[in-house]
GUTI-685052 format. One record per residue (C-alpha): residue number from 0; x, y, z. Coordinates in steps of 0.1 Angstrom, whole numbers. Example, Ala and Ser with C-alpha at 12.3 -4.5 7.8 and 13.67 -1.06 7.14 Angstrom:
{site 0 {123 -45 78}}
{site 1 {137 -11 71}}
***
This chain:
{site 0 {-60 -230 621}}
{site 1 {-59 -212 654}}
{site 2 {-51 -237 678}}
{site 3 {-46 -264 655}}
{site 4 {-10 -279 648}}
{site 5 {-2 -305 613}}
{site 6 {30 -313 618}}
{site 7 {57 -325 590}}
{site 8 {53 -365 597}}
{site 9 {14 -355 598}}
{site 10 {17 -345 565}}
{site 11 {39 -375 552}}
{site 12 {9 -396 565}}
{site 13 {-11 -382 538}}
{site 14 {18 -388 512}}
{site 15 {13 -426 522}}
{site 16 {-17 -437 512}}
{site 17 {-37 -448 481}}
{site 18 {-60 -415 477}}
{site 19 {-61 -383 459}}
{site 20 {-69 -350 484}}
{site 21 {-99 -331 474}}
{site 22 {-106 -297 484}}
{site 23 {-146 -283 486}}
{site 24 {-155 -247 489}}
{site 25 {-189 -242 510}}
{site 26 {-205 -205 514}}
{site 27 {-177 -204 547}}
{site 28 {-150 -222 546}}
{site 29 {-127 -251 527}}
{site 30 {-132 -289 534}}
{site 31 {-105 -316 526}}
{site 32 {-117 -346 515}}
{site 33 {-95 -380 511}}
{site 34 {-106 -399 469}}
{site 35 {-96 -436 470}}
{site 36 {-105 -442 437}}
{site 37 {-113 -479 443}}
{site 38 {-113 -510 415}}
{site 39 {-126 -486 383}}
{site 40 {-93 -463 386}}
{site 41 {-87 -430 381}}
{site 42 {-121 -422 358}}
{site 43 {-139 -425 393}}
{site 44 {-121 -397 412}}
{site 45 {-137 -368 383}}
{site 46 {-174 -389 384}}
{site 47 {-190 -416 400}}
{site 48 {-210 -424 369}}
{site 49 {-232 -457 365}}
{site 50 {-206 -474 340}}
{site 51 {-177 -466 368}}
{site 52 {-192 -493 391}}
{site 53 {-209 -494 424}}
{site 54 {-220 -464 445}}
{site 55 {-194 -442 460}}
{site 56 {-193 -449 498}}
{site 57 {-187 -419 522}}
{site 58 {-174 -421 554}}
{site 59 {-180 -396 583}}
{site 60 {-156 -398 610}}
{site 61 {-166 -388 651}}
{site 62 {-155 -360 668}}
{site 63 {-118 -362 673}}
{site 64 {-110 -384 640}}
{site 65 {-93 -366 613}}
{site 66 {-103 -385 578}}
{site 67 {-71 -400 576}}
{site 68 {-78 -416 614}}
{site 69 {-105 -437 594}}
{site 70 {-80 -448 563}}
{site 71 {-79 -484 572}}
{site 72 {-111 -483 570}}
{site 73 {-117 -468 532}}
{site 74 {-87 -495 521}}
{site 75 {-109 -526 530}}
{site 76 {-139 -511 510}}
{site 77 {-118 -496 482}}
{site 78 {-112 -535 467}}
{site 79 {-147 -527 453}}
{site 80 {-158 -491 463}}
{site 81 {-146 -454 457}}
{site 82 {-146 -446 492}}
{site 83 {-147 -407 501}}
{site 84 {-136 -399 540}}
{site 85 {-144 -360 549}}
{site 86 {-124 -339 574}}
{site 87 {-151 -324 589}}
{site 88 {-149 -287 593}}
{site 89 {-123 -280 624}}
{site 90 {-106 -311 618}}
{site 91 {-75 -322 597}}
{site 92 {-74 -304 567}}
{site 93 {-103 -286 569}}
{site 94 {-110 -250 576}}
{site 95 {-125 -242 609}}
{site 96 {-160 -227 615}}
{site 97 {-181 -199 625}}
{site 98 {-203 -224 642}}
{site 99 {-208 -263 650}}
{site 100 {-242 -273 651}}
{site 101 {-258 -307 636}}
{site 102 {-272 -286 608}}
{site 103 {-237 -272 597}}
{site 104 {-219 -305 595}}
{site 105 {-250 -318 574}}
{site 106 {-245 -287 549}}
{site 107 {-210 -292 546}}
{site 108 {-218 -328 537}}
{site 109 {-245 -317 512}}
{site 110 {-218 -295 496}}
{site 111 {-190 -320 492}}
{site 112 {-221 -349 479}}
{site 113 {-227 -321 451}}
{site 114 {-195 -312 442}}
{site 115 {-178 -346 448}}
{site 116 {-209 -371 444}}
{site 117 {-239 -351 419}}
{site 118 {-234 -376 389}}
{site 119 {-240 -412 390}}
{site 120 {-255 -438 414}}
{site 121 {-266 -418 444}}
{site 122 {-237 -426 474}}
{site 123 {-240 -442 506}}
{site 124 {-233 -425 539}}
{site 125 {-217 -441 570}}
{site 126 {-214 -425 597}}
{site 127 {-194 -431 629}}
{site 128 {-205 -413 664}}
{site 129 {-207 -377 654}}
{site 130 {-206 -388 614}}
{site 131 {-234 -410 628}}
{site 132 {-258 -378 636}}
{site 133 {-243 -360 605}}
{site 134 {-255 -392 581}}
{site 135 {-289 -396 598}}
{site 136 {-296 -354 595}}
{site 137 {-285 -356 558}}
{site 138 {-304 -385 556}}
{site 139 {-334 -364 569}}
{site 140 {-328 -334 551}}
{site 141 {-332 -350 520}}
{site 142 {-316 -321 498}}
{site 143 {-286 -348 483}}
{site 144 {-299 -381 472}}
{site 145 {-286 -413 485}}
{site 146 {-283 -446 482}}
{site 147 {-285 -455 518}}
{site 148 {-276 -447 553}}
{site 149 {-251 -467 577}}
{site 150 {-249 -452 612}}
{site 151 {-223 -465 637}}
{site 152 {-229 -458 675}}
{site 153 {-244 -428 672}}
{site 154 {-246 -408 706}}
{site 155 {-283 -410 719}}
{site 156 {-274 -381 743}}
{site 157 {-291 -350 740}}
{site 158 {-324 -328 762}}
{site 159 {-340 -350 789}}
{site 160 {-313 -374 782}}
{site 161 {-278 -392 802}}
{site 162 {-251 -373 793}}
{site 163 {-225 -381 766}}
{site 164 {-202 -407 784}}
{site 165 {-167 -386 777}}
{site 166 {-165 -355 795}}
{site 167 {-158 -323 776}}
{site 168 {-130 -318 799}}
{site 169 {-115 -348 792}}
{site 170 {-116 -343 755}}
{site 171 {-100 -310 758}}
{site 172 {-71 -327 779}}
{site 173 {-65 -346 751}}
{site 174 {-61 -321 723}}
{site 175 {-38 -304 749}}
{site 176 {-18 -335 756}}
{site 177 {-16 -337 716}}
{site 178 {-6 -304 711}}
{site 179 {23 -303 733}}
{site 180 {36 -343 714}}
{site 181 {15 -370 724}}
{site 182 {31 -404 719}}
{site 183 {16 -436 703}}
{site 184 {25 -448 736}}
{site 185 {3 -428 755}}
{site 186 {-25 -432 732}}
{site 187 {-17 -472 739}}
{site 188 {-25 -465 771}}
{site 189 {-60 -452 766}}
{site 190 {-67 -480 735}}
{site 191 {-50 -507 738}}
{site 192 {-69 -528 714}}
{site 193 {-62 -502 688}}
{site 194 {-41 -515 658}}
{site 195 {-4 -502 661}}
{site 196 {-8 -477 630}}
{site 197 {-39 -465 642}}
{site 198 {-22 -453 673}}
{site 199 {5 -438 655}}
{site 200 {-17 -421 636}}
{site 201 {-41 -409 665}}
{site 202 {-7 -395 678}}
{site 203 {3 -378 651}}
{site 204 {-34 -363 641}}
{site 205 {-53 -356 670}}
{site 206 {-36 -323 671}}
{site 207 {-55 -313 640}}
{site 208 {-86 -308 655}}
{site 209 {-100 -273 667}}
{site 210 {-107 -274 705}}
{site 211 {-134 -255 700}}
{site 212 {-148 -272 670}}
{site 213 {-145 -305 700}}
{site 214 {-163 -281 725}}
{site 215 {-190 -267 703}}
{site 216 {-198 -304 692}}
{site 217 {-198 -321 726}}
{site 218 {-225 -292 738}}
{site 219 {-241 -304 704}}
{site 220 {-245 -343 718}}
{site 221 {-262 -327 752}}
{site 222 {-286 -300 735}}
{site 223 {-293 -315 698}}
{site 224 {-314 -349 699}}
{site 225 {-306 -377 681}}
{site 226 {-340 -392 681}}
{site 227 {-350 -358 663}}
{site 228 {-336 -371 631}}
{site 229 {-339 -407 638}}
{site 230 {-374 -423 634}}
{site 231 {-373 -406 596}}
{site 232 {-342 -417 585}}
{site 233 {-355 -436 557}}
{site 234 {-345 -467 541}}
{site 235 {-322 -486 534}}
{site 236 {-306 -479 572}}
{site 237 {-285 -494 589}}
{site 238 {-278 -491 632}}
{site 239 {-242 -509 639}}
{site 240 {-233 -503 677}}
{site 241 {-205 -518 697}}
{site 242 {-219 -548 717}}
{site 243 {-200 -531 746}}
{site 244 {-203 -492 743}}
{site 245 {-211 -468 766}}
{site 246 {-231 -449 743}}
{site 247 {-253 -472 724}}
{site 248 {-263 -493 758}}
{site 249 {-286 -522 749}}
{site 250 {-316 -503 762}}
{site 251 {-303 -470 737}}
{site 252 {-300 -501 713}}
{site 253 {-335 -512 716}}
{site 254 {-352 -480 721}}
{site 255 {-335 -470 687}}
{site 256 {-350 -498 670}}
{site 257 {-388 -493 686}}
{site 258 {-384 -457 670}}
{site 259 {-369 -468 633}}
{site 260 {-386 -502 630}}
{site 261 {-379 -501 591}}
{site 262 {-338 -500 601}}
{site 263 {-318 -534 603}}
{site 264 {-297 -534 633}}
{site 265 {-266 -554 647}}
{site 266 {-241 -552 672}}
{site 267 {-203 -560 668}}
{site 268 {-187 -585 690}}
{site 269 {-160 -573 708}}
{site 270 {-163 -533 706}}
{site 271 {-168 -505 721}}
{site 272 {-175 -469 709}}
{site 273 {-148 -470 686}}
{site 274 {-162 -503 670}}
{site 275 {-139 -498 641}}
{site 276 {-108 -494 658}}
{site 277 {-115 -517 682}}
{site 278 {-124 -548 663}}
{site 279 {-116 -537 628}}
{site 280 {-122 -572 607}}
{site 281 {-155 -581 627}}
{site 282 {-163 -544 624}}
{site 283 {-153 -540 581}}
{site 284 {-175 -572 583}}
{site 285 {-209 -560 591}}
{site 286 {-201 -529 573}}
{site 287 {-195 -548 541}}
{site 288 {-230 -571 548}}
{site 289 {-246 -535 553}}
{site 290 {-233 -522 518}}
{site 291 {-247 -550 501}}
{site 292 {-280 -541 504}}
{site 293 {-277 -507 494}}
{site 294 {-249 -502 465}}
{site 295 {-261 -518 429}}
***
């Protein structure tokens, strides 16, 4: 974990919350994966089977958000879900990487479905910003069956295209900043809207991830293009953006929609990029509305 730092209270994080860690060995490396078991208990953690309930719902989290960074999140769907959040490779738990490309993450993903997901009602994906592009490639891919996609600001960056709203630079300032103690404070001061634990957490995580897993991936939004994968996503799909980010812009909004006319689409009040975090019941509410359409 090369410039990567977990620290004691990180860890106790994990020792506080309602789900079981799973480890998944790919051809490269070792991904962690967070098991809330949801309403049917602990028979759902070894199978999600068709007498264990709905669909298992996975969520992949952006490009600086450890899977425990999205754990409010699993919670609210967990009532009536087993909910799987992935560390993506360089992040949290995870192993690092030889390499970050679009294809990479969506192997990884396909590994964890089969080992985690291969019996049962096929799962649901939602993705948020680079879990987004992740979902929508696995989606495309087509090697892992699923129920369904969500996708959740997606960056519409890539060749030909505006760049990717946050710098590189400036994501890299903030692993360093995290690596030498950022506060919850300090990330206050960058999300205020952010729910109290969420910053705690942010503080306490952010550290986790590989600067140049964050590098590697940033390049990714400006040289891989979203609207590769896009218009064959199939459905059900789902396009939730922030009604005030940066990088779903109403006109990213509606050119999406021109290009996946077969996708539902809705924006969330109050939000920006980090829709979740920023309006979280508004947010867990259109995600829920999305989910019933897809899981049986």
């Amino acid at each position: 974990m090369t410039g990567r730092i977990v620290t004691r209270e990180a860890f106790d994080d994990l020792a506080g919350i309602p789900a079981d860690s799973r480890w998944v060995r790919t051809e490269s490396l070792q991904l962690h994966v967070l098991d809330y078991a949801g309403p049917d208990g602990p028979a759902s953690r070894e199978r999600a089977s068709p007498e264990a309930g709905r669909a298992p719902v996975v969520l992949l989290p952006g490009i600086t958000m450890p899977a425990i960074g999205m754990d409010f999140v699993a919670r609210e769907l967990a009532d009536s879900h087993r909910v799987l959040v992935v560390d993506a490779r360089g992040r949290g738990m995870s192993d690092s990487g030889p390499s970050y490309t679009l294809e990479d993450y969506a192997e990884d993903t396909e590994a964890m479905l089969d080992a985690l997901c291969a019996d049962g009602p096929p799962p649901v994906l939602v993705g948020h910003s680079l879990g987004a592009r992740i979902a929508a490639a696995v989606a495309v891919r087509a090697k892992a069956a699923l129920g369904g996609t969500v996708l959740v600001d997606p960056p519409l960056s890539g060749p030909g295209r505006g760049p990717y709203p946050t710098s590189a630079d400036a994501f890299l300032g903030q692993l360093a900043e995290a690596r030498n103690g950022t506060t919850a404070e300090q990330v206050a001061a960058s999300w205020p809207r952010w729910p109290r634990r969420e910053q705690e957490l942010r503080a306490r995580w952010l550290a986790s991830c590989d600067p140049e897993a964050v590098a590697a991936t940033h390049r990714g939004f400006e040289a891989e293009d979203f609207f590769r994968w896009w218009p064959s996503v199939p459905a059900p799909a789902v396009f939730l953006y922030g009604a005030e980010s940066p990088v779903v812009t109403s006109e990213g909004a509606a050119e999406a929609a021109a290009r996946n006319p077969e996708a539902s689409f809705a924006a969330v009040p109050g939000a920006a990029h980090m829709v979740f975090w920023d309006n979280p019941s508004e947010a867990v509410g259109a995600l829920r509305g999305a989910l019933r359409g897809m899981t049986p």
